[in-house]
N, CA, C and O atoms as a GROMACS GRO file, in nm:
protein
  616
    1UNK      N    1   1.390   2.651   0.184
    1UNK     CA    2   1.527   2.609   0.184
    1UNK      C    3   1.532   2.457   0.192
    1UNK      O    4   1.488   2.386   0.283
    2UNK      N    5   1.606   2.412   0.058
    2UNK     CA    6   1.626   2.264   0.108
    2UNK      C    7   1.704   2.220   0.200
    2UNK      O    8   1.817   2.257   0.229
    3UNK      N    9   1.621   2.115   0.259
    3UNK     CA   10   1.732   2.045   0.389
    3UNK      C   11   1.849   1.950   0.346
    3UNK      O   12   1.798   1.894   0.250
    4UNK      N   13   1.934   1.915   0.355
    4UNK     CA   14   2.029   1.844   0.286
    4UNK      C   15   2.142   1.751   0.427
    4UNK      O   16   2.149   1.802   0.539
    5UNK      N   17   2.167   1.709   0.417
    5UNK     CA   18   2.289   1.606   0.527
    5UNK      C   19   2.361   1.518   0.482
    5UNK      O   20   2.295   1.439   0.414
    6UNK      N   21   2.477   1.490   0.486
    6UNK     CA   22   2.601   1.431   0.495
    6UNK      C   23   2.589   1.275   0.538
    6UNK      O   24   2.667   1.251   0.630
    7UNK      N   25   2.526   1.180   0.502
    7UNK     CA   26   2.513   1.046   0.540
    7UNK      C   27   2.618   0.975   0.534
    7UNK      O   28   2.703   0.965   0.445
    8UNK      N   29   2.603   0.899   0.680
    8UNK     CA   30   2.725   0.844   0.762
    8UNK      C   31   2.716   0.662   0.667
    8UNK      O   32   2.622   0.594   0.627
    9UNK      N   33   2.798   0.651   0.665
    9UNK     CA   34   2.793   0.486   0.584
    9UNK      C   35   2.853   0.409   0.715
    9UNK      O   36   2.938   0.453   0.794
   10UNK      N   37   2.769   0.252   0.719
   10UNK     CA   38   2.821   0.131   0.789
   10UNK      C   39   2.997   0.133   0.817
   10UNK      O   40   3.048   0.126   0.929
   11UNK      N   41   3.081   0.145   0.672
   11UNK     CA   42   3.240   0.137   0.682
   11UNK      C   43   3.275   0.220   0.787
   11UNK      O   44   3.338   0.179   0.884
   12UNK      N   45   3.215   0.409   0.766
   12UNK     CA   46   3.240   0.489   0.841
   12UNK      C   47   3.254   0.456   0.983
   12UNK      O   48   3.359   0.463   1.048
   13UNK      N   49   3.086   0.402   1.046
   13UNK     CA   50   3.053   0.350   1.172
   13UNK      C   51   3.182   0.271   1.208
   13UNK      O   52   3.248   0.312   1.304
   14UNK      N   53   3.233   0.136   1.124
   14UNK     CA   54   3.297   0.030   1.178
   14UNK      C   55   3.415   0.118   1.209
   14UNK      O   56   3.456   0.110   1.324
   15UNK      N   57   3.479   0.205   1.121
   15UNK     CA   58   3.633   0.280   1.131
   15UNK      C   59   3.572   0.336   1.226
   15UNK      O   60   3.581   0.424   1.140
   16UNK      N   61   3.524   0.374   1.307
   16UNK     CA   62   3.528   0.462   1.416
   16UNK      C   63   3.502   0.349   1.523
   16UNK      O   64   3.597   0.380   1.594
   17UNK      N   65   3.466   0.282   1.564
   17UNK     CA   66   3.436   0.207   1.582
   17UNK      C   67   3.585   0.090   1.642
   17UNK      O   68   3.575   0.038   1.753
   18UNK      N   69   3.689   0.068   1.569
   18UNK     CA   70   3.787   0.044   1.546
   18UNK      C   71   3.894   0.092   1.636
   18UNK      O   72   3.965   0.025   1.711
   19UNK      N   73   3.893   0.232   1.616
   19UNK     CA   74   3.966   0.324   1.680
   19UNK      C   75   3.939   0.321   1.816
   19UNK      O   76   4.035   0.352   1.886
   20UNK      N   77   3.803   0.283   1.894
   20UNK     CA   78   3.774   0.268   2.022
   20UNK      C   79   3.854   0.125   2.010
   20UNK      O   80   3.966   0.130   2.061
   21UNK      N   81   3.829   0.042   1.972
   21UNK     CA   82   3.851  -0.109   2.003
   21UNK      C   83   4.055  -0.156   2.007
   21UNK      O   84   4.125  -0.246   2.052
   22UNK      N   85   4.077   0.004   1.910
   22UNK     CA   86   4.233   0.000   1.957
   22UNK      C   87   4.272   0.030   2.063
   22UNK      O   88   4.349  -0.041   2.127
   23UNK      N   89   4.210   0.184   2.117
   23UNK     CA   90   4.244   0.167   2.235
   23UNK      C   91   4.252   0.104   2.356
   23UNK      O   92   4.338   0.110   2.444
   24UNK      N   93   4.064  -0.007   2.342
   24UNK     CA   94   4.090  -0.086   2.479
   24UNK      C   95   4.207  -0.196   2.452
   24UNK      O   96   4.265  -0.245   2.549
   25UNK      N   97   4.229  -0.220   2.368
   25UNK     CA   98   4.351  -0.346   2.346
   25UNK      C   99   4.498  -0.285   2.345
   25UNK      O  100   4.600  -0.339   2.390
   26UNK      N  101   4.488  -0.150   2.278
   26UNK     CA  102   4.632  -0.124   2.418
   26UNK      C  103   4.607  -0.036   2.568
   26UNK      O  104   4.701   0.031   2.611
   27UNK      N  105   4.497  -0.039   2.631
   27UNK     CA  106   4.485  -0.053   2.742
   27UNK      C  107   4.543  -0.182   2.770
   27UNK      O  108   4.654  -0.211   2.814
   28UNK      N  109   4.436  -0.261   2.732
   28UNK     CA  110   4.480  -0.396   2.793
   28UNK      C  111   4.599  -0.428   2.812
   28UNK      O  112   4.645  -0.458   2.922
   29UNK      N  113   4.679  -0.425   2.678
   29UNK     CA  114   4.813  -0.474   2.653
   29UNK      C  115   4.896  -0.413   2.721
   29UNK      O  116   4.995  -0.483   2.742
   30UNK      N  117   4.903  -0.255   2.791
   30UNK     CA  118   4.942  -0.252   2.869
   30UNK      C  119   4.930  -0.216   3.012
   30UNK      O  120   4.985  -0.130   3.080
   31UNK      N  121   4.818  -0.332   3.044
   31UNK     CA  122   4.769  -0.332   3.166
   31UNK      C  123   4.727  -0.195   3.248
   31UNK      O  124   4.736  -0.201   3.370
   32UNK      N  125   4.683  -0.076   3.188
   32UNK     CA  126   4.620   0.033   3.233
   32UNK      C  127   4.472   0.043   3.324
   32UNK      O  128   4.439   0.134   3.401
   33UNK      N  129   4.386  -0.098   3.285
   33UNK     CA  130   4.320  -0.110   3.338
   33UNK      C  131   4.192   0.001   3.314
   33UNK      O  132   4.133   0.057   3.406
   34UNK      N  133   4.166   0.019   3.180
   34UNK     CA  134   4.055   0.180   3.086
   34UNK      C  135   3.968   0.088   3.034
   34UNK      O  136   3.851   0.124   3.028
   35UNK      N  137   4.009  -0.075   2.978
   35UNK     CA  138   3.891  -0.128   2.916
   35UNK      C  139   3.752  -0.122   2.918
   35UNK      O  140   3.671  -0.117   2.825
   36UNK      N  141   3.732  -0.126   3.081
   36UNK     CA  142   3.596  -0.113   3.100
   36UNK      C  143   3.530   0.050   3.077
   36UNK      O  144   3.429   0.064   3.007
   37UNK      N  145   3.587   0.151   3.130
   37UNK     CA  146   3.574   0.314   3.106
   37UNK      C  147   3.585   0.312   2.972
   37UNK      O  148   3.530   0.412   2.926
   38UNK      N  149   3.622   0.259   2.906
   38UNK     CA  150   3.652   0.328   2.754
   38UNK      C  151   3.499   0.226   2.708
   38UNK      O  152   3.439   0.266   2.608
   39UNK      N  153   3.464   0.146   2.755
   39UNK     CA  154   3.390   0.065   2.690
   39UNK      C  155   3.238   0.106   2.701
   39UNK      O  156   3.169   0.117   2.599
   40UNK      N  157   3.177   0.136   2.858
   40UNK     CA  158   3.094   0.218   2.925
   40UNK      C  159   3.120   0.357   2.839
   40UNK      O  160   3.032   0.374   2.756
   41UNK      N  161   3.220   0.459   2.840
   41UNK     CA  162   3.201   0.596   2.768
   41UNK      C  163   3.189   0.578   2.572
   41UNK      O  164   3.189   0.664   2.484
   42UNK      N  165   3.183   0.452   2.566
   42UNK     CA  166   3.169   0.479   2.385
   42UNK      C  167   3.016   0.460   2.388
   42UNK      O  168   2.955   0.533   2.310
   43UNK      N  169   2.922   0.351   2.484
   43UNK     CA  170   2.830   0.282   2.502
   43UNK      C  171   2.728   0.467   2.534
   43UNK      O  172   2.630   0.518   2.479
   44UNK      N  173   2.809   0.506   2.636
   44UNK     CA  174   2.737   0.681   2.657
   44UNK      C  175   2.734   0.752   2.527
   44UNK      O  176   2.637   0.822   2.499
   45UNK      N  177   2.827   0.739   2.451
   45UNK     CA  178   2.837   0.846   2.324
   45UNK      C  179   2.754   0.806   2.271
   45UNK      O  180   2.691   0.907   2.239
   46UNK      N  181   2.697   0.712   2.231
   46UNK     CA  182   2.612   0.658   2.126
   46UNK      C  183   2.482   0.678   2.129
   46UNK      O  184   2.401   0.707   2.041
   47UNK      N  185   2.470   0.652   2.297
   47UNK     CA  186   2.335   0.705   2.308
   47UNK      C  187   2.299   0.838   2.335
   47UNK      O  188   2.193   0.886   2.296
   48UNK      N  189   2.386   0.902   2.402
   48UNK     CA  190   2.360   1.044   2.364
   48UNK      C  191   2.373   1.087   2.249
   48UNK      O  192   2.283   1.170   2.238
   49UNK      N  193   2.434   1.083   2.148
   49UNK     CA  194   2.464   1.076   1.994
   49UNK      C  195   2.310   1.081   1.938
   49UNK      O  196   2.247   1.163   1.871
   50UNK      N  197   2.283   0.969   1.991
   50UNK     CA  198   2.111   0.908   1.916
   50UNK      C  199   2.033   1.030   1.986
   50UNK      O  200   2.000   1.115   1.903
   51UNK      N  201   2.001   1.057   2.096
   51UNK     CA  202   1.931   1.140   2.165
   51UNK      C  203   1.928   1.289   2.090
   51UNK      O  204   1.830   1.334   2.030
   52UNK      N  205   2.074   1.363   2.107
   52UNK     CA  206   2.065   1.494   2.046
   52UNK      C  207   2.054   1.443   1.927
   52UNK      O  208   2.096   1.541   1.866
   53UNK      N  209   2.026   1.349   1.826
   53UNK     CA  210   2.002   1.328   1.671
   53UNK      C  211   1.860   1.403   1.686
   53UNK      O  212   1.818   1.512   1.650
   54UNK      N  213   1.796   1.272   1.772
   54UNK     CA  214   1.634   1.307   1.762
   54UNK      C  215   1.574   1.427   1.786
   54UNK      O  216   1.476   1.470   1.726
   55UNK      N  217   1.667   1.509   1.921
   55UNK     CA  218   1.596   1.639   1.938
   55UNK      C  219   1.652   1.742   1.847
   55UNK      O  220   1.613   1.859   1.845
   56UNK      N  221   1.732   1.700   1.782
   56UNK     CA  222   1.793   1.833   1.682
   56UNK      C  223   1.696   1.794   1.595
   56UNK      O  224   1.637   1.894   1.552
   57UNK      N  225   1.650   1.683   1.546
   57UNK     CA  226   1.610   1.641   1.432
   57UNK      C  227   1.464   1.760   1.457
   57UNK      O  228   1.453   1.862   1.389
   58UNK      N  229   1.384   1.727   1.545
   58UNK     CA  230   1.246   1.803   1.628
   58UNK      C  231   1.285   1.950   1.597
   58UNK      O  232   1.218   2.037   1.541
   59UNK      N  233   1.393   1.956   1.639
   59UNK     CA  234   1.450   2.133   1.639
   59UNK      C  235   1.439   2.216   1.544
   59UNK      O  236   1.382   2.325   1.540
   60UNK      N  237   1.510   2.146   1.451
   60UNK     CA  238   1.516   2.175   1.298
   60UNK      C  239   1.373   2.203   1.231
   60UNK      O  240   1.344   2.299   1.160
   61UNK      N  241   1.302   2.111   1.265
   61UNK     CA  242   1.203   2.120   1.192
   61UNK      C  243   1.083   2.314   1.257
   61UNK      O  244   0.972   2.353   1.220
   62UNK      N  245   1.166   2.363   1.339
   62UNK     CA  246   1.048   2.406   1.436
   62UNK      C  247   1.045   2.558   1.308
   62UNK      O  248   1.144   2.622   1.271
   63UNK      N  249   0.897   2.581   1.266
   63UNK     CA  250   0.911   2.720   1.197
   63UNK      C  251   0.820   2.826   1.322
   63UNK      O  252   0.720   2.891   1.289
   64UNK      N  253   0.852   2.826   1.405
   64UNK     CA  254   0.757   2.902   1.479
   64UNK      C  255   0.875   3.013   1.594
   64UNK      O  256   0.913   2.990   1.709
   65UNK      N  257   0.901   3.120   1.512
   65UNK     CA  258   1.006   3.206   1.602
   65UNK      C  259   0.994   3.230   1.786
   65UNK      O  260   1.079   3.260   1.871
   66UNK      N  261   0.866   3.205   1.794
   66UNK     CA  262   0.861   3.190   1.960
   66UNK      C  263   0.883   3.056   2.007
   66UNK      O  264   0.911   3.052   2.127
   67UNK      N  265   0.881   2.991   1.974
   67UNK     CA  266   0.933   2.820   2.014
   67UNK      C  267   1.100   2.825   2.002
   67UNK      O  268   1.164   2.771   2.091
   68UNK      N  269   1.175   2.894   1.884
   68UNK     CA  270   1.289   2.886   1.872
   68UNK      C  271   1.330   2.965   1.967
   68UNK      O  272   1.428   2.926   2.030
   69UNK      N  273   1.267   3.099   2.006
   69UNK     CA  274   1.337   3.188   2.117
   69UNK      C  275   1.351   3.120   2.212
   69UNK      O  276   1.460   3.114   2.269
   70UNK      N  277   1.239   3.047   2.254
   70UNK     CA  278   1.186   2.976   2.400
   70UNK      C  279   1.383   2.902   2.454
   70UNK      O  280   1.464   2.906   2.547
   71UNK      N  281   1.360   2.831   2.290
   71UNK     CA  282   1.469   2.681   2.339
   71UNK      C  283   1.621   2.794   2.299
   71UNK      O  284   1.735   2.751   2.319
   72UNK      N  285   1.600   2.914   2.251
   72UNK     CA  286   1.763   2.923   2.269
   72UNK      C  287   1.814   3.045   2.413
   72UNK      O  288   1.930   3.083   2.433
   73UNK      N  289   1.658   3.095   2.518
   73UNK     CA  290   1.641   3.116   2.594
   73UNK      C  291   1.716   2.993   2.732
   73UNK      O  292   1.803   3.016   2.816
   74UNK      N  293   1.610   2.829   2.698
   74UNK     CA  294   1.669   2.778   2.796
   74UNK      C  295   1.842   2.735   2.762
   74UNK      O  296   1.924   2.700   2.848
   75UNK      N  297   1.865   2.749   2.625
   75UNK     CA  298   2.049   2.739   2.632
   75UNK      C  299   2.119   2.786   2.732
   75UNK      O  300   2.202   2.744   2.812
   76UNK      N  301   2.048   2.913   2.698
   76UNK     CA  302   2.110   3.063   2.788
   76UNK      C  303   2.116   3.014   2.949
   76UNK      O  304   2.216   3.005   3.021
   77UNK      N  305   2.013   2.992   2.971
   77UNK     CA  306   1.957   2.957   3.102
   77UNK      C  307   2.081   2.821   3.127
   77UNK      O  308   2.162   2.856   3.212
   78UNK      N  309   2.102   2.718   3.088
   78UNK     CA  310   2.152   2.628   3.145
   78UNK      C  311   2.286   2.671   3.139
   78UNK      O  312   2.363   2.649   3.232
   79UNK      N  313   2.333   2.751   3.004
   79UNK     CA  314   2.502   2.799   2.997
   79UNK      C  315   2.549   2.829   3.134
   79UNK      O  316   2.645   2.783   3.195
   80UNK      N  317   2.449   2.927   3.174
   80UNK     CA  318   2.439   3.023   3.272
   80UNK      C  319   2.466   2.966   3.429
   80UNK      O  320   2.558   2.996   3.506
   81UNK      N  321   2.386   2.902   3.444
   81UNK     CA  322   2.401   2.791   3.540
   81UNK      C  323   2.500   2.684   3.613
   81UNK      O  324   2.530   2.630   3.720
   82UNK      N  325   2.526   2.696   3.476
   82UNK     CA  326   2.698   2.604   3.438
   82UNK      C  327   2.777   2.644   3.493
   82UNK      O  328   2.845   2.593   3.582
   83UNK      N  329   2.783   2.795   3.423
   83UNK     CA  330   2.936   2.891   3.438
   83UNK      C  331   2.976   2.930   3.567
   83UNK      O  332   3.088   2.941   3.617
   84UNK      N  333   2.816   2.955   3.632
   84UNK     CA  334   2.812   2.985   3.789
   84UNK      C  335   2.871   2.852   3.874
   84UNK      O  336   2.954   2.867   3.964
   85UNK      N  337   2.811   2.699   3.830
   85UNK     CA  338   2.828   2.635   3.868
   85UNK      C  339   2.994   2.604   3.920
   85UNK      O  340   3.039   2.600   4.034
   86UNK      N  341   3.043   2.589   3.826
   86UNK     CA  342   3.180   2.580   3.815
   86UNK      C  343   3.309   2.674   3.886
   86UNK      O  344   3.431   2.679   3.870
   87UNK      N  345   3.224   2.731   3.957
   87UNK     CA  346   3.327   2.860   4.042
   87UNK      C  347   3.281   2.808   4.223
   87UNK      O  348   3.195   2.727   4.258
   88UNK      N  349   3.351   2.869   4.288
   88UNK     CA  350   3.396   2.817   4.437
   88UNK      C  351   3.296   2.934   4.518
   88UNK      O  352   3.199   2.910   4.590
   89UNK      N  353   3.336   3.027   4.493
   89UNK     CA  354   3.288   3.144   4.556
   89UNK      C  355   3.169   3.212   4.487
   89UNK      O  356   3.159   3.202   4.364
   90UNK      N  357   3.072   3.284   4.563
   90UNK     CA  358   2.972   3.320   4.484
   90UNK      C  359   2.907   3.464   4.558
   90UNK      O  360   2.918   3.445   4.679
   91UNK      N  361   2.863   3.558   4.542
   91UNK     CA  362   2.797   3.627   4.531
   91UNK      C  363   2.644   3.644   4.528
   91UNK      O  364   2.583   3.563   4.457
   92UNK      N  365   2.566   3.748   4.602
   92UNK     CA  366   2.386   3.730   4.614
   92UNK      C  367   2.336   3.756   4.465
   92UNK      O  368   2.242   3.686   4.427
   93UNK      N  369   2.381   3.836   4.391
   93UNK     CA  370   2.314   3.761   4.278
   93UNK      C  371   2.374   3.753   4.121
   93UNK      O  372   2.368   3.819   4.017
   94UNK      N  373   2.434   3.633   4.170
   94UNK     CA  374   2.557   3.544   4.094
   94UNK      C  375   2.489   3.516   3.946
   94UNK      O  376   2.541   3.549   3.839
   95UNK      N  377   2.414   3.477   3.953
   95UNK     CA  378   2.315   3.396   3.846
   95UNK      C  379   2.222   3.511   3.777
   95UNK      O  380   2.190   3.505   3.658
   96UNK      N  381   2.196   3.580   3.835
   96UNK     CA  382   2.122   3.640   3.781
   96UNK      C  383   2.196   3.778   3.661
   96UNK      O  384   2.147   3.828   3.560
   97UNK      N  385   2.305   3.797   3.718
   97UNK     CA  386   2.374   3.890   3.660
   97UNK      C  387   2.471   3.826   3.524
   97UNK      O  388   2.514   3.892   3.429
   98UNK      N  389   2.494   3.646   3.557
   98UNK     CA  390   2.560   3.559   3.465
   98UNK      C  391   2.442   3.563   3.315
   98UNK      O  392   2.457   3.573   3.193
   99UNK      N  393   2.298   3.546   3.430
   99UNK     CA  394   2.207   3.539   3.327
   99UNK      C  395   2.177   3.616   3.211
   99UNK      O  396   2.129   3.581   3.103
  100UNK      N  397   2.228   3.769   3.272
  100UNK     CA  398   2.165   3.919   3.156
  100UNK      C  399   2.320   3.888   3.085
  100UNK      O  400   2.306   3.893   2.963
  101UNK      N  401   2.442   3.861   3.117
  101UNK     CA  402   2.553   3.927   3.067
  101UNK      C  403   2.553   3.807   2.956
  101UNK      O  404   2.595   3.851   2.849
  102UNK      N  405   2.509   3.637   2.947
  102UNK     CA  406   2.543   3.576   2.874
  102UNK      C  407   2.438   3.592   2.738
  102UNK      O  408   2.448   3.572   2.617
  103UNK      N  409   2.317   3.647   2.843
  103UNK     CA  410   2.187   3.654   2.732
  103UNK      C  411   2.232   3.778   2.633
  103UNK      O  412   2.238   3.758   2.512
  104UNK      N  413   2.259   3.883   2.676
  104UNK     CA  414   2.307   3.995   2.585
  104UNK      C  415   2.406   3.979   2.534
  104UNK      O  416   2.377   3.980   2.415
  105UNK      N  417   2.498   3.966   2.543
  105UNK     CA  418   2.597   3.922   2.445
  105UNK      C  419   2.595   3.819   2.353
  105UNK      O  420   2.634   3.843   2.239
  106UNK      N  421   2.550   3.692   2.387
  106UNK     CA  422   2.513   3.628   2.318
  106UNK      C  423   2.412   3.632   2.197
  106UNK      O  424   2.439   3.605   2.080
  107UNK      N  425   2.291   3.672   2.250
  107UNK     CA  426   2.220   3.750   2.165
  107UNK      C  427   2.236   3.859   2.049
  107UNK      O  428   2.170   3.868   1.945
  108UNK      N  429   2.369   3.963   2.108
  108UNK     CA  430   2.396   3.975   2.014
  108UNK      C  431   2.471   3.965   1.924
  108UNK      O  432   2.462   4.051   1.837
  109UNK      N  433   2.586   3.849   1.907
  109UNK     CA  434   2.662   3.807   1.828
  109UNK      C  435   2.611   3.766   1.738
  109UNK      O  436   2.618   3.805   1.622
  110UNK      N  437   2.495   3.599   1.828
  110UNK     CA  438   2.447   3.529   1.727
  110UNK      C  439   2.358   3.585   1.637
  110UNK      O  440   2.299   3.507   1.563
  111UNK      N  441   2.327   3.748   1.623
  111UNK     CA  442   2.183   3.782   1.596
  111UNK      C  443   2.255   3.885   1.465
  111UNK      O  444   2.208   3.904   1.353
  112UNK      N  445   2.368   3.934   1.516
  112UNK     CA  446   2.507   3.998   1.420
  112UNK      C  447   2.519   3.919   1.300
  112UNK      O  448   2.511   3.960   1.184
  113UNK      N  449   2.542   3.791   1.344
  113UNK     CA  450   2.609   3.660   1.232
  113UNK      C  451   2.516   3.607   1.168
  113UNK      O  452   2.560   3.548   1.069
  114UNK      N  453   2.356   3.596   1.184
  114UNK     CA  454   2.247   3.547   1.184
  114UNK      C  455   2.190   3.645   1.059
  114UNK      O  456   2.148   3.599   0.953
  115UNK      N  457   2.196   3.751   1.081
  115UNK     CA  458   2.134   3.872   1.036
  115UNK      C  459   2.191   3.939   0.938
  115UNK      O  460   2.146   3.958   0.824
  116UNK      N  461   2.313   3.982   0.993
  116UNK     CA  462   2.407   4.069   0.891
  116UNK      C  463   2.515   3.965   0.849
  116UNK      O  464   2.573   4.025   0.758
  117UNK      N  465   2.552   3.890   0.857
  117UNK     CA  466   2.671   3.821   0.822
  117UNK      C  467   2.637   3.689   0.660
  117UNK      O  468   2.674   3.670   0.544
  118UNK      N  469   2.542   3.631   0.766
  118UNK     CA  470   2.483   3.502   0.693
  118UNK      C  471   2.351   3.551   0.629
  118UNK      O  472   2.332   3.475   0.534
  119UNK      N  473   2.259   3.636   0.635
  119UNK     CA  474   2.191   3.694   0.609
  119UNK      C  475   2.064   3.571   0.603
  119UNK      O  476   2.004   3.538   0.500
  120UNK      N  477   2.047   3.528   0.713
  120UNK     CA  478   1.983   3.360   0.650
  120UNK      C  479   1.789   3.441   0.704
  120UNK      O  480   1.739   3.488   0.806
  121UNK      N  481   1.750   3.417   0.583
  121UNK     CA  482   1.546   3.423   0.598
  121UNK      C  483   1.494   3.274   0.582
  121UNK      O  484   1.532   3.182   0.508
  122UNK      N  485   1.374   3.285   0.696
  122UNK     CA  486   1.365   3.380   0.766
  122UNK      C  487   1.514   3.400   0.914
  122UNK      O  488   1.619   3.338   0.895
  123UNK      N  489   1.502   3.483   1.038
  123UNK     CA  490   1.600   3.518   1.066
  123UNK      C  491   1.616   3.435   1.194
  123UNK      O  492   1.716   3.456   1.263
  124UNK      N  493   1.490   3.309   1.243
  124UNK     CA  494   1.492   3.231   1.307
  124UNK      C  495   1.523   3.073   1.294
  124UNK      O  496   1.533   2.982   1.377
  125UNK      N  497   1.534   3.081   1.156
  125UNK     CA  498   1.567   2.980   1.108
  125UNK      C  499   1.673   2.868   1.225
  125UNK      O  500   1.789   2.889   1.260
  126UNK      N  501   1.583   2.752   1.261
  126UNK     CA  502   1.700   2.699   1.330
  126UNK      C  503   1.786   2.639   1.323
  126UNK      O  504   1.867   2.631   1.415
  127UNK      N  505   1.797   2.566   1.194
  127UNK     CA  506   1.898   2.486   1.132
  127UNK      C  507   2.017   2.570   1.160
  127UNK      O  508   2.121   2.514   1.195
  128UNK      N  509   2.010   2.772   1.144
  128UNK     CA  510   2.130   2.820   1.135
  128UNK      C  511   2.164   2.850   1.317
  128UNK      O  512   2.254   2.800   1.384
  129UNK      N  513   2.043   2.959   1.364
  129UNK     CA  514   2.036   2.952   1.491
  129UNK      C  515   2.080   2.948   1.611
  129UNK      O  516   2.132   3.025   1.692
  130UNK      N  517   2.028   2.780   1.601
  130UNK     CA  518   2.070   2.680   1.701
  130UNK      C  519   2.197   2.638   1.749
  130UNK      O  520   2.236   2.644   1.865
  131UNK      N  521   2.279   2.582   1.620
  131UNK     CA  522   2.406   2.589   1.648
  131UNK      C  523   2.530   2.672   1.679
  131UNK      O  524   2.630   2.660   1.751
  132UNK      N  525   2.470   2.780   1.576
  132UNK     CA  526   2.573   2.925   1.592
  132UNK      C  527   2.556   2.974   1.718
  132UNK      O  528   2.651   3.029   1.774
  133UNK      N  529   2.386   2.957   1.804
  133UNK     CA  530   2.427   3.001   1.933
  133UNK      C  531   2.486   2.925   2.085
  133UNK      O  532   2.533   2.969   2.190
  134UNK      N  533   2.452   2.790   2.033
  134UNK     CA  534   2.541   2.699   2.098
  134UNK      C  535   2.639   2.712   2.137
  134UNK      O  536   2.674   2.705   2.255
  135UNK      N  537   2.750   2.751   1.979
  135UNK     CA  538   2.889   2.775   1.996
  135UNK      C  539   2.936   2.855   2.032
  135UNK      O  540   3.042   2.840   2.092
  136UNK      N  541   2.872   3.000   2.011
  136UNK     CA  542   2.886   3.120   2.164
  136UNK      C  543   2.841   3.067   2.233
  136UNK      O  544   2.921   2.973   2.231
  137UNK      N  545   2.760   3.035   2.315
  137UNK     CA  546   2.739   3.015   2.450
  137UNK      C  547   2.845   2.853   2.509
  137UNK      O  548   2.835   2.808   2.623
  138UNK      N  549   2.901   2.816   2.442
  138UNK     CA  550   2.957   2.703   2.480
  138UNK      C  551   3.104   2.798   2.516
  138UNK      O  552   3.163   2.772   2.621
  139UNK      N  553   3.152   2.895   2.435
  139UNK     CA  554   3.247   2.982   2.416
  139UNK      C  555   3.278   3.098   2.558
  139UNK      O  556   3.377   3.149   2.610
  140UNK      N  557   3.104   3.102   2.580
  140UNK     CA  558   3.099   3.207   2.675
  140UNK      C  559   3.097   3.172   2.769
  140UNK      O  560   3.165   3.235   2.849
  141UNK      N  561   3.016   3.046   2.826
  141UNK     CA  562   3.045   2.971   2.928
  141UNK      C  563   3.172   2.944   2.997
  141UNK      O  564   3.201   2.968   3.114
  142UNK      N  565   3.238   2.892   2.910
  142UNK     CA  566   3.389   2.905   2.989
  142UNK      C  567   3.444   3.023   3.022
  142UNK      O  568   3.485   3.038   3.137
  143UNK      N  569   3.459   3.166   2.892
  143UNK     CA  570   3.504   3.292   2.957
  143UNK      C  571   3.457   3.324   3.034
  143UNK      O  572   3.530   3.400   3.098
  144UNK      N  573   3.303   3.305   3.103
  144UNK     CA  574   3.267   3.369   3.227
  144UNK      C  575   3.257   3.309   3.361
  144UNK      O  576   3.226   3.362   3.468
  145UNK      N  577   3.297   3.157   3.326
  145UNK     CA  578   3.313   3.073   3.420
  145UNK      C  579   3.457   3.105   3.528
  145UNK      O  580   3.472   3.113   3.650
  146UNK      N  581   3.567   3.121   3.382
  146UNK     CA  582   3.714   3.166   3.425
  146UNK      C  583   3.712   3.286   3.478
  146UNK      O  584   3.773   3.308   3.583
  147UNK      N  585   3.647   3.372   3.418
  147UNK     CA  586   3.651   3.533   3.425
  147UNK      C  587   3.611   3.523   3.607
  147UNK      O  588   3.690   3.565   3.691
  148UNK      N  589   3.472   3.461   3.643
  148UNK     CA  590   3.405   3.457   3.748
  148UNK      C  591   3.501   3.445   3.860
  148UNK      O  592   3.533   3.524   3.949
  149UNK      N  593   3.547   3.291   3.824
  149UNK     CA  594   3.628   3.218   3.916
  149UNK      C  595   3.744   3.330   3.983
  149UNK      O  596   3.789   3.343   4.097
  150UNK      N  597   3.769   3.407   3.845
  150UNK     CA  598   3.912   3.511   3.927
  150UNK      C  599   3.927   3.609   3.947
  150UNK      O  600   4.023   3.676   3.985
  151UNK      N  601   3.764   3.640   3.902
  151UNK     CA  602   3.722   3.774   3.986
  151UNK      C  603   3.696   3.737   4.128
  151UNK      O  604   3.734   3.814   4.216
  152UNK      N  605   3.621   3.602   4.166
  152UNK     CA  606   3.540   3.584   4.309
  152UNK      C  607   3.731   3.591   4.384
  152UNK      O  608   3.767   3.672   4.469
  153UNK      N  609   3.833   3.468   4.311
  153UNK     CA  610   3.946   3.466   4.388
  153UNK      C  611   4.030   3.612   4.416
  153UNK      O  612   4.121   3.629   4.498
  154UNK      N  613   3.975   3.707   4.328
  154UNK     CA  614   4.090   3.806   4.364
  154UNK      C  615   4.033   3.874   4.443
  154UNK      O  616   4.092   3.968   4.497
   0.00000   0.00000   0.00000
């Protein structure tokens, strides 16, 4: 499968670029006092930006279906972590039960859409993968974060 990407041009960079530099100047202008936060959080985007470039870039390349399980295992694992994180009240085994319910479901959506939907070979492919299971688990994270939170409150 050829690899193919969408290349970002210099103009692009500056117009975006722009759009930060409007906002700190109507911060400024009206004395909100964000210049510096807005200036520090574009300075964060960028480099995290650069960071997940490089490890997606690593990612992409991986043809080895146990390396891809491994890394969409620790997704699971950190989603998981998260969702628990984010709730007040907790239960003896909070995490562990966040862990099977996000891994199975997740698993099998992305493996539904992966398989039967997109039909993409081989079926580890991570270019497709990676992201599709991201976006469930980014999806699921919050429903079970909320779900958690008002089950522990009720």
């Amino acid at each position: 499968m050829a690899s193919s990407y969408i290349q970002i041009g210099y103009g692009q960079v500056a117009l975006a670029t722009l759009f930060i530099l409007i906002n700190m100047g109507l911060s400024f202008g009206l004395r909100l006092g964000l210049e510096q936060s807005l200036g520090l959080a574009a300075f964060r985007m960028v480099g995290q930006l650069l960071l997940v470039g490089y490890i997606l870039q690593w990612v992409f390349t991986l043809s080895n279906p146990i390396l891809v399980i491994l890394l969409a295992l620790g997704m699971t694992v950190i989603a998981g972590v998260s969702s628990v994180n984010r709730t007040r009240r907790r239960f003896t085994s909070i995490y562990w039960s966040n862990f099977i319910s996000l891994l199975s479901s997740s698993f099998l959506v992305t493996g539904i859409v992966v398989s039967g939907i997109l039909r993409v070979q081989p079926w580890y492919e991570p270019q497709y993968l990676i992201p599709l299971l991201g976006m469930v688990l980014g999806n699921a994270l919050t429903g079970t974060s909320l779900s958690l939170d008002r089950f522990m409150e009720d």
